[in-house]
Every structure is written in structure tokens, then in C-alpha cells.
C-alpha positions as CSV (number, residue, x, y, z in Angstrom):
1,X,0.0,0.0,0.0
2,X,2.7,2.3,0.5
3,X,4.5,1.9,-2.8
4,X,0.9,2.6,-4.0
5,X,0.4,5.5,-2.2
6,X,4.3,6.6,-3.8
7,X,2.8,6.1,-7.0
8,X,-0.1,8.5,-6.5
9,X,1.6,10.9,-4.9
10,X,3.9,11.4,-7.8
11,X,0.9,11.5,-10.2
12,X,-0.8,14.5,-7.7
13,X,2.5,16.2,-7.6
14,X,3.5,17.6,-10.9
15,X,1.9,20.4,-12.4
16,X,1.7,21.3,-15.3
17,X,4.3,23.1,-16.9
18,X,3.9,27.0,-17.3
19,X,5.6,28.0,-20.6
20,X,5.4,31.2,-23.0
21,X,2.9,31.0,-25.9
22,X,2.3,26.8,-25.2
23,X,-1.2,25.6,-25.7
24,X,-2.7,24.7,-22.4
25,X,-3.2,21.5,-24.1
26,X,-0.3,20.5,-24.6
27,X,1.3,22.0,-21.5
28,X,-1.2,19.3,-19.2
29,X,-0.3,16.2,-21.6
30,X,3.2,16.9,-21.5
31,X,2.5,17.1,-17.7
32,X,0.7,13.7,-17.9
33,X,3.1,11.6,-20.5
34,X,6.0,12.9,-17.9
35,X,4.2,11.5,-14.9
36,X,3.4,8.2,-16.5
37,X,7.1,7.9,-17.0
38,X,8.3,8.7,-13.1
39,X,5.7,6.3,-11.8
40,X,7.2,3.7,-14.3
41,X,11.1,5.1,-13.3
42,X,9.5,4.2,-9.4
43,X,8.5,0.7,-10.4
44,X,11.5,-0.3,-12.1
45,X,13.6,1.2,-9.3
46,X,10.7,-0.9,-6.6
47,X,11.6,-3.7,-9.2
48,X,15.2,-3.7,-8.6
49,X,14.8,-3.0,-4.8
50,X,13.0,-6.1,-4.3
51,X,15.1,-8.2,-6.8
52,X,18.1,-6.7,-4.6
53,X,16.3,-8.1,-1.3
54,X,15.6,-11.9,-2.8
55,X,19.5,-12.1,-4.0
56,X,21.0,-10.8,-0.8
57,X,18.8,-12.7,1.4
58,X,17.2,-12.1,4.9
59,X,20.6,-11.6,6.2
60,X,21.0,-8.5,4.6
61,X,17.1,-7.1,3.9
62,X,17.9,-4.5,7.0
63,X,20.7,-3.0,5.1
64,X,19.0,-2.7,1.6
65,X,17.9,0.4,0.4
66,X,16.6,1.9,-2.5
67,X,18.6,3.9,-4.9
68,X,20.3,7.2,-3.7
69,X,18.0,10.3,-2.9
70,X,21.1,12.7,-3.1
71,X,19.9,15.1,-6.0
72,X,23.1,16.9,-6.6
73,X,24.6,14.6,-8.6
74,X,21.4,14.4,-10.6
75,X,21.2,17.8,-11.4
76,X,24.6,18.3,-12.4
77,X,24.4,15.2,-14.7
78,X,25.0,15.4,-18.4
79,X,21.9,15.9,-19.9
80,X,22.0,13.2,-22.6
81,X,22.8,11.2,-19.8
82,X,19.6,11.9,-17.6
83,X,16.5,8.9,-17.4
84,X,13.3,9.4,-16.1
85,X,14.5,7.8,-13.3
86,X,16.8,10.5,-12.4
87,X,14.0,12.9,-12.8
88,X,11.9,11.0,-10.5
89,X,14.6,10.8,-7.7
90,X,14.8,14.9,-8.2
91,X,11.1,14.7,-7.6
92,X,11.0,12.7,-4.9
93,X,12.8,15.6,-3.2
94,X,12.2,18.5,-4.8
95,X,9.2,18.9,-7.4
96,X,10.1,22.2,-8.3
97,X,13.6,21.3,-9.1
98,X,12.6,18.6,-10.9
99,X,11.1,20.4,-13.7
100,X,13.7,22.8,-13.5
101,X,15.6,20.1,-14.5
102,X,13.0,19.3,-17.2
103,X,13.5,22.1,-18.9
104,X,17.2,22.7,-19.2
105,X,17.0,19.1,-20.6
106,X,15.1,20.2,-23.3
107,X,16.8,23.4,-23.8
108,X,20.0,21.2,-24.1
109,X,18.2,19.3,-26.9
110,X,17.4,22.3,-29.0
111,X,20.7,23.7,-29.0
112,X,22.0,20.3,-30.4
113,X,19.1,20.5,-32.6
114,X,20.4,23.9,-34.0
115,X,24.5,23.1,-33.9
116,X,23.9,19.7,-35.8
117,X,25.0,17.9,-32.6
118,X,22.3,16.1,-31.9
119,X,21.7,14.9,-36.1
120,X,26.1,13.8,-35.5
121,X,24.9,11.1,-32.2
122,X,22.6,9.2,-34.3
123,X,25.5,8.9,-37.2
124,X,28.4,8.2,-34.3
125,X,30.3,5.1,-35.2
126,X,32.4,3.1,-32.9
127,X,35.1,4.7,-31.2
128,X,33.4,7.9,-30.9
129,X,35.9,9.3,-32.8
130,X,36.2,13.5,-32.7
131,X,37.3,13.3,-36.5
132,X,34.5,11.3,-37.6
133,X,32.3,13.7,-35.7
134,X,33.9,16.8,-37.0
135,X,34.0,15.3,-40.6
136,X,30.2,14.7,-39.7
137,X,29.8,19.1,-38.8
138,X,32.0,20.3,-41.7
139,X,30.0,18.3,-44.1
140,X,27.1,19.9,-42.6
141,X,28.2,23.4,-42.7
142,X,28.8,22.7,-46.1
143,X,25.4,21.9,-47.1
144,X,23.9,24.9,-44.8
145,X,26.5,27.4,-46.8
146,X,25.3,26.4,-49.9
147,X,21.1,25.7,-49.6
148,X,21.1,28.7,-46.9
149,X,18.2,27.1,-45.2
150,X,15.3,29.2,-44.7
151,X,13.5,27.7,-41.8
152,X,13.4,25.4,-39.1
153,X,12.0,22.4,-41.4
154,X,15.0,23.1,-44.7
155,X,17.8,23.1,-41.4
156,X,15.7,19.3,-40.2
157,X,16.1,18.6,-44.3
158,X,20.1,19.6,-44.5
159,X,20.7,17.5,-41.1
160,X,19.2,14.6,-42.9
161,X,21.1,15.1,-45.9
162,X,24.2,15.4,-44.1
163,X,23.9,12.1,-42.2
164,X,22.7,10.0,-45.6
165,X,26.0,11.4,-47.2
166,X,28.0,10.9,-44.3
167,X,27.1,7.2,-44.2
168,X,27.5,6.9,-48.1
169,X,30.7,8.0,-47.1
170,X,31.3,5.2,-44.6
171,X,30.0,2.6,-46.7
172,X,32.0,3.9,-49.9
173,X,35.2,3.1,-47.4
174,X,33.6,-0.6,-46.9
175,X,33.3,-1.2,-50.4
176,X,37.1,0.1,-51.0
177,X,38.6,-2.3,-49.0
178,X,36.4,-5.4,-50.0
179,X,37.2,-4.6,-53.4
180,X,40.7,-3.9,-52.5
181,X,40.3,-7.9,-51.1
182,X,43.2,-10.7,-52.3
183,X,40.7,-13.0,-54.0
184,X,38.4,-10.5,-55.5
185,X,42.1,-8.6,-56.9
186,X,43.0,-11.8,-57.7
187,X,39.8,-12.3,-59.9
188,X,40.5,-9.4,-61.4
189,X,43.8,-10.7,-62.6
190,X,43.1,-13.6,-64.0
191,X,39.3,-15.0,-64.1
192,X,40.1,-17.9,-65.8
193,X,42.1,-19.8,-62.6
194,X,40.4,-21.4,-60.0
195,X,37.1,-19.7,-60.1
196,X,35.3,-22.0,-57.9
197,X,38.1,-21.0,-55.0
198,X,36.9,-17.1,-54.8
199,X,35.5,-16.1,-51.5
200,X,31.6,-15.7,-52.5
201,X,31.3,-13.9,-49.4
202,X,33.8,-11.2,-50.3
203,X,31.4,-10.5,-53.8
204,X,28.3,-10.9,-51.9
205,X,29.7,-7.7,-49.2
206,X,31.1,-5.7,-51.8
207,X,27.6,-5.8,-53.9
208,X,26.3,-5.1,-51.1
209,X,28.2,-2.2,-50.1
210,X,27.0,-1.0,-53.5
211,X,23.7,-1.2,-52.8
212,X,23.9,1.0,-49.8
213,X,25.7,3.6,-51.5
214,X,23.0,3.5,-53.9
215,X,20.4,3.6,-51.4
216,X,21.9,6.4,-49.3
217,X,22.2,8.5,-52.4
218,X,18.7,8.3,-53.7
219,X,18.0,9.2,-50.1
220,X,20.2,12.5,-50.1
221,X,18.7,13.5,-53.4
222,X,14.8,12.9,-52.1
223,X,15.7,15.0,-49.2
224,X,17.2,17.7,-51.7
225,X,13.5,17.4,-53.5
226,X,11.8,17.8,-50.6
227,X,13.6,20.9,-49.4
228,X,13.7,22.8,-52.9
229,X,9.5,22.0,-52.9
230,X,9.4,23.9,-49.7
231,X,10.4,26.8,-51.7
232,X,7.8,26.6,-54.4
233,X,5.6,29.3,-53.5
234,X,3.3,31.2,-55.5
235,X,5.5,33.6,-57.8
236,X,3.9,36.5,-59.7
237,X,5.4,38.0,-62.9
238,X,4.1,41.5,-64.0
239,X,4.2,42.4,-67.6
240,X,3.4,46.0,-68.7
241,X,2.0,47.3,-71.5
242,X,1.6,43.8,-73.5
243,X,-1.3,43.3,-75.6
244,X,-0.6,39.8,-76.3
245,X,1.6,37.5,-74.4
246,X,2.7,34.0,-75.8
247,X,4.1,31.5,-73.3
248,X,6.0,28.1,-74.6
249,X,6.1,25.8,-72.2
250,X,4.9,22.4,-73.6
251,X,1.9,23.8,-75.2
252,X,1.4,27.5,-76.3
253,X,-0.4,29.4,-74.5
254,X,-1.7,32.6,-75.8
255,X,-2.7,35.2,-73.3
256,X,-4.6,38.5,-73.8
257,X,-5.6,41.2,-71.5
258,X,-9.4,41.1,-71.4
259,X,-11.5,44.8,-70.2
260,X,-10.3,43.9,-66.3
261,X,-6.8,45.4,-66.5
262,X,-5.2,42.2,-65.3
263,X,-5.3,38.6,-66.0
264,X,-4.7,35.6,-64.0
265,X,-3.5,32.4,-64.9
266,X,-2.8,29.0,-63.5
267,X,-0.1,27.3,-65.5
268,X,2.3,25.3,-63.5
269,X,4.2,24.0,-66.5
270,X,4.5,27.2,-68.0
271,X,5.2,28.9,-64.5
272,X,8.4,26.4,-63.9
273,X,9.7,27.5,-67.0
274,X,9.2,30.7,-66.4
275,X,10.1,31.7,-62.3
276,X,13.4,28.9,-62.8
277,X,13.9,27.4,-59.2
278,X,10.4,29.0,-57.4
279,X,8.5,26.9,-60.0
280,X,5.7,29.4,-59.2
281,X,2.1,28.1,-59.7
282,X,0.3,31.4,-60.4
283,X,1.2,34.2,-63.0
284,X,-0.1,37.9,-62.8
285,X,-0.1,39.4,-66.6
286,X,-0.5,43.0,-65.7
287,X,-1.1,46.3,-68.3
288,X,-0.1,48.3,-65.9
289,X,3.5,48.9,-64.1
290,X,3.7,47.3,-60.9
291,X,6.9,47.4,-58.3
């Protein structure tokens, strides 16, 4: 009854989160999603308690304990290190703190979000090796210097771009050294001898490998389509003092001013041609000067 009680108290105990210009909605369901995950912290921490008990035996029960209640060390914890079982051990203490804590997590996980950090962990390859990960950022950089993202969603685009290149990269470094393999070189120089002796397994790799860096690339170039859509807005050209207008794009299409001083069209063939990379959807043909 008492862990049960623990369980309800945690539930009771966390408000929900006050935060500039969130919807009330979503401020009490983030409130609730984070208290369904202390109560489950609590029972996996019960969990362990009790397993601790059986394995030491009565001898010992006295001296068991549950896990720490010392918050410090919680709070100065590395935030991609925190569970919601550290949070829950802040709470236990001190609520206030423990959404304190909450916070700076997530603020942590924007900044990552915005320096490419956080798109570099889910690419890190054994070793955690600082040149891989600062191959990983200047790769990166490169792509934000040149598509100059616009928004939020084109800099989520570039991060995914970056990682399927990086990864090509990797695997074109797999399928260099399988291909730079005895039996396949030795293939290479004479087919004729022995073929039933080549390592199958070596071929079956390198294709493989080939395959991926196929993969990743069609990938890195859906994610390049993606992003250049999200700049297809709807362009406007103004032509003035036109009677008739001719645009060539596939078919011709013939335009004339009518009585109303401007005309609209919806042409997105012709449009594409015309506004280059917006690929505008809408053309304004206009009698009069506009800016």
C-alpha cells in the first residue's frame, strides 16, 4: 500500500508546466506523458529493490535500500545522460527542481538541434571518434552554406542530408577495402584460374556495399526534392503594356488582357519555366506597371 500510495503521490505532484505561448493542451499532456514515466522510473527502481532483497537474502534485507536520494549529482548530470528515473529521484525531493531540471533538458536538446550535434549522435560510429564527428559538422556546414536554409524544417532537411552522405561516405570506405580484397584482386587478374576457390562472401559484401551507397544516395537526393518544394511558392510575374503574351512551355499558351486590367493564370508548366527554381504556380499578366 505504501508503494501505491508513492505512486499516486507522484501523479498529484506535478503540475503542469507554465511555458510562453504553449497551448494549455499540450502543456497538461506533456504534464501527464511525464508523470506516466516517473511512476514507471518508481517501479523499475521498486523492481530492482525487491530483486536486490531476494538475491542478498534475509541476512542483509535490513541494510538494503533503495537507490540514492542525493539530488546533486542528478542535477549536475550530463543531460544526454539523464532517465526518467533521475528525474523521478529529483522529484522525490524537490518537485520544483525537478522540472527545472526538465527544462534545461530540453533546452540542451534544441541547442543540439540547431548546432547539428544532436543529427552527428545518431551517425556516431564506434570509437566515438572526434574526427568522424567533425568530418560529420563540416559536411554539414557545407550543405547549410550552400542551400542557406530558410527555416526550421529546410535546417531538419540539411541535417538529414548530411547524415545520408556521411554514411554513403562510410560505406564507400567498406566497399574500397572489399574490393581492394586478395581473391576479389586476384579475380580481377586472372578469371580464368580457379574460379570455384573465390570467397563468394567477399562479392556478396562488396555488392552489397554498393547497394547502400545507392540507397543512401537516392535518399540524399529525395531529401534535396523535398527541401527545394518547400520553396515553391506562388510567384507572380508583372508584364506591362503587352497586348498579347505567348508562353511556350509544352503547349502555347496565348494570353490576352481582357477589359479587367489584369489577367490571371494558373499554368504550373508554363510557371516552372518561367520563375526557374520557385516553379511558381500562379502568373499575374498586368497592363499596368507594378513594383
Amino acid at each position: 500500500m505504501k508503494h501505491l500510495a508513492r505512486l499516486k503521490r507522484i501523479a498529484r505532484s506535478i503540475p503542469a508546466p507554465v511555458a510562453a505561448g504553449a497551448e494549455p493542451a499540450a502543456a497538461a499532456n506533456e504534464a501527464v506523458a511525464l508523470a506516466e514515466e516517473l511512476m514507471a522510473a518508481f517501479r523499475d527502481d521498486l523492481s530492482a529493490y525487491r530483486k536486490a532483497l531476494e538475491e542478498a537474502g534475509q541476512e542483509s534485507a535490513a541494510q538494503a535500500t533503495l537507490p540514492t536520494r542525493d539530488i546533486e549529482r542528478y542535477l549536475k548530470k550530463h543531460a544526454e545522460e539523464m532517465t526518467f528515473g533521475d528525474l523521478e529521484r529529483i522529484q522525490a525531493i524537490d518537485n520544483e527542481k525537478m522540472w527545472q531540471r526538465w527544462a534545461e533538458i530540453k533546452a540542451q536538446a534544441r541547442d543540439d538541434l540547431d548546432s547539428g550535434w544532436l543529427a552527428a549522435l545518431a551517425v556516431k560510429q564506434r570509437g566515438n571518434s572526434c574526427w568522424q564527428r567533425a568530418c560529420f559538422l563540416a559536411m554539414r556546414q557545407a550543405l547549410a552554406d550552400g542551400l542557406k536554409p530558410r527555416s526550421p524544417e529546410e535546417s531538419i532537411l540539411i541535417d538529414a542530408m548530411a547524415q545520408y552522405q556521411f554514411l554513403r561516405r562510410s560505406w564507400l570506405a567498406i566497399l574500397a577495402e572489399y574490393t581492394d580484397h586478395p581473391a576479389i584482386a586476384y579475380s580481377l587478374d586472372k578469371p580464368q584460374v580457379h574460379p570455384e576457390k573465390h570467397t563468394l562472401s567477399e562479392f556478396a559484401r562488396a555488392k552489397e556495399a554498393i547497394r547502400m551507397v545507392e540507397r543512401l544516395q537516392r535518399l540524399f537526393e529525395q531529401a534535396l526534392r523535398t527541401l527545394l518544394s518547400l520553396r515553391r511558392g506562388h510567384g507572380r510575374m508583372f508584364v506591362g503594356r503587352v497586348d498579347q503574351l505567348n508562353l511556350a512551355a509544352g503547349p502555347q499558351l496565348n494570353v490576352k488582357p481582357s477589359s479587367n486590367s489584369t489577367a490571371h493564370l494558373k499554368s504550373p508548366a508554363a510557371t516552372s519555366i518561367l520563375t526557374d527554381e520557385q516553379a511558381a504556380s500562379e502568373i499575374s499578366v498586368s497592363q499596368g506597371l507594378e513594383p
